[in-house]
ZAMARGU-4260 file (C-alpha; in steps of 0.2 Angstrom, whole numbers, plus 5000, padded with zeros to 4 digits):
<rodrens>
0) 5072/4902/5043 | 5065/4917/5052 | 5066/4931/5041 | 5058/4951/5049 | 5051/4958/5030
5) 5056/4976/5032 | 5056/4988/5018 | 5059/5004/5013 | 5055/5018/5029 | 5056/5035/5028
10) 5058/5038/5048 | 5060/5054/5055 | 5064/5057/5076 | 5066/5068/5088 | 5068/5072/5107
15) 5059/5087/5112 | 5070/5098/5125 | 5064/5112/5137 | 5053/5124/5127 | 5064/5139/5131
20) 5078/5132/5123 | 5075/5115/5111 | 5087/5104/5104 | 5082/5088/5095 | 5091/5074/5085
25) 5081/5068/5069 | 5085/5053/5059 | 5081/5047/5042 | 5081/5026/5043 | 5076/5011/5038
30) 5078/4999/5054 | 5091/4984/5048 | 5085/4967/5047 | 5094/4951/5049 | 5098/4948/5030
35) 5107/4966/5030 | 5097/4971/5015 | 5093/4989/5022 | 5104/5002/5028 | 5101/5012/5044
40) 5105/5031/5042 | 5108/5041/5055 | 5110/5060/5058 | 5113/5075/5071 | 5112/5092/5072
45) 5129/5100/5074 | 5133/5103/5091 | 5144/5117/5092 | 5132/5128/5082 | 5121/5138/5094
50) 5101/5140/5094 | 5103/5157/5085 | 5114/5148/5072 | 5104/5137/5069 | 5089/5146/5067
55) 5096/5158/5055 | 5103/5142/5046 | 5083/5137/5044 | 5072/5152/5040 | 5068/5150/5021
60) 5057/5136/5031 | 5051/5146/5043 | 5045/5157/5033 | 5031/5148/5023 | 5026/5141/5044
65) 5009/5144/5050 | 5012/5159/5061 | 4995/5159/5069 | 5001/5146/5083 | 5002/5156/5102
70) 5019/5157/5109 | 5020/5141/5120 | 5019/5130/5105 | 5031/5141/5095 | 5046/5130/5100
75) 5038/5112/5098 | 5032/5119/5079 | 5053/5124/5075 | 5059/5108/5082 | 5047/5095/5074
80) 5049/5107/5057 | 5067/5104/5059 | 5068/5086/5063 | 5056/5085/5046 | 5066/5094/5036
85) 5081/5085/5039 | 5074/5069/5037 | 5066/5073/5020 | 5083/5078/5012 | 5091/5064/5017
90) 5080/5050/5012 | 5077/5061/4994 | 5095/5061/4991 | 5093/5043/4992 | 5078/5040/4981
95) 5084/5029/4966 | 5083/5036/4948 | 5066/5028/4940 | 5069/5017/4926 | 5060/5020/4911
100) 5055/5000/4907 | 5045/5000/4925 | 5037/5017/4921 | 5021/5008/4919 | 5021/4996/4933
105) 5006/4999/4947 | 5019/4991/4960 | 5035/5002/4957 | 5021/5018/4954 | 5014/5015/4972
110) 5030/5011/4983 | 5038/5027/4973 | 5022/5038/4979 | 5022/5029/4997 | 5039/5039/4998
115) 5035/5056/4992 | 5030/5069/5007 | 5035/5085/5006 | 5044/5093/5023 | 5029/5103/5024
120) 5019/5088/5025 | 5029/5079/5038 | 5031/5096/5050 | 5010/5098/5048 | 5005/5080/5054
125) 5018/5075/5066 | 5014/5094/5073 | 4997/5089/5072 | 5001/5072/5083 | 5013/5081/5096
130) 4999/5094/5101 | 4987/5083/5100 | 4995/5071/5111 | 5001/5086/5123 | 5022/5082/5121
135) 5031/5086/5133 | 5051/5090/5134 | 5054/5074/5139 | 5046/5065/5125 | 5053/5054/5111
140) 5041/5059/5095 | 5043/5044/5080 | 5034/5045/5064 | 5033/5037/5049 | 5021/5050/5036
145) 5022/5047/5015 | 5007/5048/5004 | 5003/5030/5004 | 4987/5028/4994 | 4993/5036/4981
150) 4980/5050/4983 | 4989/5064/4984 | 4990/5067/5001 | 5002/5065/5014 | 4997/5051/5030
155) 5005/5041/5043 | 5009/5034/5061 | 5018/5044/5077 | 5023/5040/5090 | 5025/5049/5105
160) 5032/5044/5122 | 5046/5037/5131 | 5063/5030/5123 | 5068/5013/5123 | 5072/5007/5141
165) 5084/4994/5147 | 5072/4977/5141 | 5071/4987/5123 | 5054/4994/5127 | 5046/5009/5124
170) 5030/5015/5132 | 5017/5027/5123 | 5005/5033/5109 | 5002/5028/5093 | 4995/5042/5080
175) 4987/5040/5064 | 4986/5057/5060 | 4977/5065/5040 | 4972/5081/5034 | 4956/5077/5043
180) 4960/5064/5057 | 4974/5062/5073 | 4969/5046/5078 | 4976/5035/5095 | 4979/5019/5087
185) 4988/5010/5101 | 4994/5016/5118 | 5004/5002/5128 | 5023/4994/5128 | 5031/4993/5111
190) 5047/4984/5104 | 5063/4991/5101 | 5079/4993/5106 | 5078/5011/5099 | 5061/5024/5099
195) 5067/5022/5078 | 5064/5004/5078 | 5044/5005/5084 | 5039/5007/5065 | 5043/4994/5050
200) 5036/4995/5033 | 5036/4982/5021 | 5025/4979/5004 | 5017/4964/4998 | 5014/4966/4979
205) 5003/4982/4978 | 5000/4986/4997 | 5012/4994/5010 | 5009/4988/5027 | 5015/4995/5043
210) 5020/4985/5059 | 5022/4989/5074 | 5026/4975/5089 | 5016/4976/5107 | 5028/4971/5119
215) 5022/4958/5134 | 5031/4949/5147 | 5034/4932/5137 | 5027/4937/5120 | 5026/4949/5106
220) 5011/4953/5096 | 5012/4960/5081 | 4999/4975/5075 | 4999/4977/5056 | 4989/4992/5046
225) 4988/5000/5028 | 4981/5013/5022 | 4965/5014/5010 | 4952/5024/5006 | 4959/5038/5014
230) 4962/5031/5034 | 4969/5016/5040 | 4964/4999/5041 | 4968/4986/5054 | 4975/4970/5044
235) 4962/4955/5047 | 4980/4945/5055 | 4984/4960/5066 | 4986/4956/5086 | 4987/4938/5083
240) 5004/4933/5086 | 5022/4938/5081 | 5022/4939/5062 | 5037/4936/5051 | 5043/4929/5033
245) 5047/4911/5034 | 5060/4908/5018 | 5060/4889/5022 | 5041/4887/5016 | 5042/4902/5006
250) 5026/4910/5015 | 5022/4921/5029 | 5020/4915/5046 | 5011/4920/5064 | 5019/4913/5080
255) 5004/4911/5089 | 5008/4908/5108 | 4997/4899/5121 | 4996/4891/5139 | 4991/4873/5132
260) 5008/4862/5134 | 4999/4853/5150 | 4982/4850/5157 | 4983/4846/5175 | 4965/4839/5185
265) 4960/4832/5202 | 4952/4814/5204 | 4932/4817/5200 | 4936/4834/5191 | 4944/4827/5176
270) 4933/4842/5166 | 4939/4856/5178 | 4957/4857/5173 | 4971/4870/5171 | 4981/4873/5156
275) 4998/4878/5159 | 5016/4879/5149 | 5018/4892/5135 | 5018/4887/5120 | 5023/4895/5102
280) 5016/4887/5087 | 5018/4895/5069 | 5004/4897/5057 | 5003/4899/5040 | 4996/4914/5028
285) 4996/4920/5012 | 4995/4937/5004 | 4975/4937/4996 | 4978/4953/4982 | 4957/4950/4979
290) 4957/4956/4998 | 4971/4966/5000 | 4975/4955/5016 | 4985/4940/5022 | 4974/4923/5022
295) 4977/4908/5033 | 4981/4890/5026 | 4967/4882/5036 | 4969/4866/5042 | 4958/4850/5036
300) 4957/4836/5044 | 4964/4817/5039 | 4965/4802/5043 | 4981/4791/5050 | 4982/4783/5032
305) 4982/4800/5022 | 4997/4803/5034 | 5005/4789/5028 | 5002/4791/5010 | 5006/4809/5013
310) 5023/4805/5022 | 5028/4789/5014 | 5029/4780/5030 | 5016/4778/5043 | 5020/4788/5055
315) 5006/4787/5067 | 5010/4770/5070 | 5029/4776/5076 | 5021/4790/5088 | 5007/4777/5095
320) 5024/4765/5098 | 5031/4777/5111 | 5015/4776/5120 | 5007/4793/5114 | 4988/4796/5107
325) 4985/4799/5091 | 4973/4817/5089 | 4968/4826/5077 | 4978/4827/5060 | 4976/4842/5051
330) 4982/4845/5032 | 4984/4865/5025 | 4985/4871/5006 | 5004/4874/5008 | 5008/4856/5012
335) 5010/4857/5030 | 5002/4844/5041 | 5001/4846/5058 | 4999/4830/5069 | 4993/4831/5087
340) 4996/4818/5100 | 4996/4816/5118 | 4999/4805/5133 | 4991/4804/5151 | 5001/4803/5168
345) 4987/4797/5182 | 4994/4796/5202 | 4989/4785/5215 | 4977/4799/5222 | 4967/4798/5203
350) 4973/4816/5199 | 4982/4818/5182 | 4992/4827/5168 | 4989/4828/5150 | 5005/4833/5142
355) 5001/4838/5124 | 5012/4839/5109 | 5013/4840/5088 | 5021/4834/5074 | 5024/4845/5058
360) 5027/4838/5042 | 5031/4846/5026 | 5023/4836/5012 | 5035/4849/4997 | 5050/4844/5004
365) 5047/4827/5013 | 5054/4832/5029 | 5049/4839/5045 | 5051/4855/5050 | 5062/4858/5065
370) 5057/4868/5081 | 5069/4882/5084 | 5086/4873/5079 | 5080/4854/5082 | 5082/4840/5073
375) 5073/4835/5058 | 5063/4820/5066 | 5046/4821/5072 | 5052/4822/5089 | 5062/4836/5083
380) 5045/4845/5075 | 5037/4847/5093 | 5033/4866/5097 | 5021/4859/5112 | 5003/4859/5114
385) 4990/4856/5100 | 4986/4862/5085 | 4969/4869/5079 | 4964/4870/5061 | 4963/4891/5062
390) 4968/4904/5071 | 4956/4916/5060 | 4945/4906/5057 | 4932/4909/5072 | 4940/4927/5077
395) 4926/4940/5079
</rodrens>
């Protein structure tokens, strides 16, 4: 089962209007995932008050502002301060009570500090981010700011740029904005069916990730950061592939998609070939707490009788009896054994296709593991194309 790890997210947004008069809607949320564990929240201002109402309703905030800003940027300054503001007392007014018996835990310490930023904090950077990216009153700003190294100091991700259009898209900038830095991270299409939705959070022991998803025409790639030694860092997995919990093998997968289902050549230029059909094969990674990173199950190789040990039953002799090629059989850490095999097609004119396909076994549970709602059979375990021992492996 596919399962999006999604944590706690202190997510504020808001729409900037025309300067002269602004209007926004801000949000506190944490984005829902498919096992309902967490709650979205949403807010807006009133709309019957009027801009003077609501300015008076916010001047003990305004008060302790930076006044030295020039007027144009006077009404970006009260709207993002607002949006802040409002997303701050909400998610505090969710904040559960600490328990004394986890006082002393390094985990519970560090997710408790990632979401503690005061309102001052949140209007600064994601002021910060909006002038440095030149917002207009058309824009969608998105941030997601706490102090997530524990060091004091308030950091984070916005996002400014458009909202969400009809394919659930939204295109724009990405900000890691400090004290000291504001940052472009990513410019480009990213998922969501809402501008909140851009940002996930989730924490793997002692570290607090942040994902966002690079939208594509047939794909989504996944780009994953944390924050350490006071900036942040691009995850070693990020950009490889659409990353998710997989609660069958207990383990973290990457859907890594390619054009290798078929290899198609012309008589005499059997090496000149084109791959084509997309495939979407999931490999497997492991949270490393040495590293602070996710590590990949590479694969070993083995041969057709460690399959068969492995198995119980030889099941490279049942693939080779439906006239398919054995390839290469590899073996990861996490039980998983992926088995390649192939079969040619040659015409009359000595052109030909190769189609390739896989097998994956789960030595833990002595079963196969079905492809997107098969069955459980080896036929049933065919994503398409073939298997390589690592996706990281040889990355630069």
């Amino acid at each position: 089962m596919k399962k999006r790890i999604i944590g706690s997210i202190l997510l504020g947004t808001i729409v900037l209007s025309a300067c002269s008069s602004p209007s926004m809607t801000d949000s506190s949320t944490s984005k829902p995932t498919e096992s309902g564990l967490d709650t979205a929240k949403e807010s807006t201002e009133d709309p019957g008050k009027s801009a003077e109402e609501l300015s008076t309703s916010d001047n003990s905030a305004s008060d302790d502002r930076d006044a030295s800003n020039d007027s144009s940027d006077e009404s970006l300054t009260e709207a993002t301060n607002k949006a802040s503001n409002k997303a701050s007392n909400e998610s505090s007014s969710d904040m559960p009570e600490e328990d004394s018996n986890t006082t002393d835990d390094a985990k519970e310490t560090k997710r408790a500090a990632a979401k503690e930023a005061s309102s001052r904090d949140k209007d600064r950077l994601m002021n910060k981010a909006a002038l440095e990216a030149g917002a207009s009153g058309d824009d969608a700003i998105t941030y997601l700011i706490a102090d997530y190294d524990g060091d004091g100091s308030a950091e984070g991700f916005v996002y400014v740029g458009e909202n969400a259009d009809e394919y659930s898209e939204c295109y724009g900038t990405v900000y890691y904005v400090d004290d000291d830095e504001c940052d472009v991270v990513k410019n480009g299409y990213f998922s969501g069916a809402d501008v909140r939705d851009i940002f996930e959070e989730f924490t793997v022991e002692d570290r607090v990730f942040i994902c966002l998803e690079e939208s594509y025409t047939t794909s989504v790639n996944s780009l994953i950061y944390y924050i350490e030694d006071g900036t942040y860092k691009e995850s070693c997995i990020s950009g490889l592939g659409y990353f998710y919990e997989n609660t069958d093998i207990d383990g973290y997968c990457i859907t890594y998609n390619v054009y290798d289902y078929f290899y198609d050549y012309e008589a005499g230029h059997e090496s000149e070939g084109v791959f084509t059909g997309h495939t979407y094969k999931d490999y497997y990674f492991y949270y490393d707490q040495k590293s602070g990173d996710f590590k990949e199950y590479v694969g070993t190789l083995i041969s057709e009788k460690d399959l068969a040990k492995a198995c119980g039953f030889d099941l490279a002799a049942q693939i080779k009896s439906e006239g398919y090629e054995i390839g290469d059989i590899y073996k990861r850490d996490n039980g998983i054994i992926n088995v390649n095999y192939s079969k040619t097609t040659q015409n009359d004119d000595g052109s030909g296709t190769i189609e390739y396909h896989n097998a994956t076994f789960d030595e833990n549970t002595q079963k196969f593991v079905p492809y997107e709602g098969s069955d459980e059979t080896w036929q049933g375990s065919d994503s398409g194309g073939t298997y390589e021992d690592s996706i990281t492996k040889y990355r630069k």
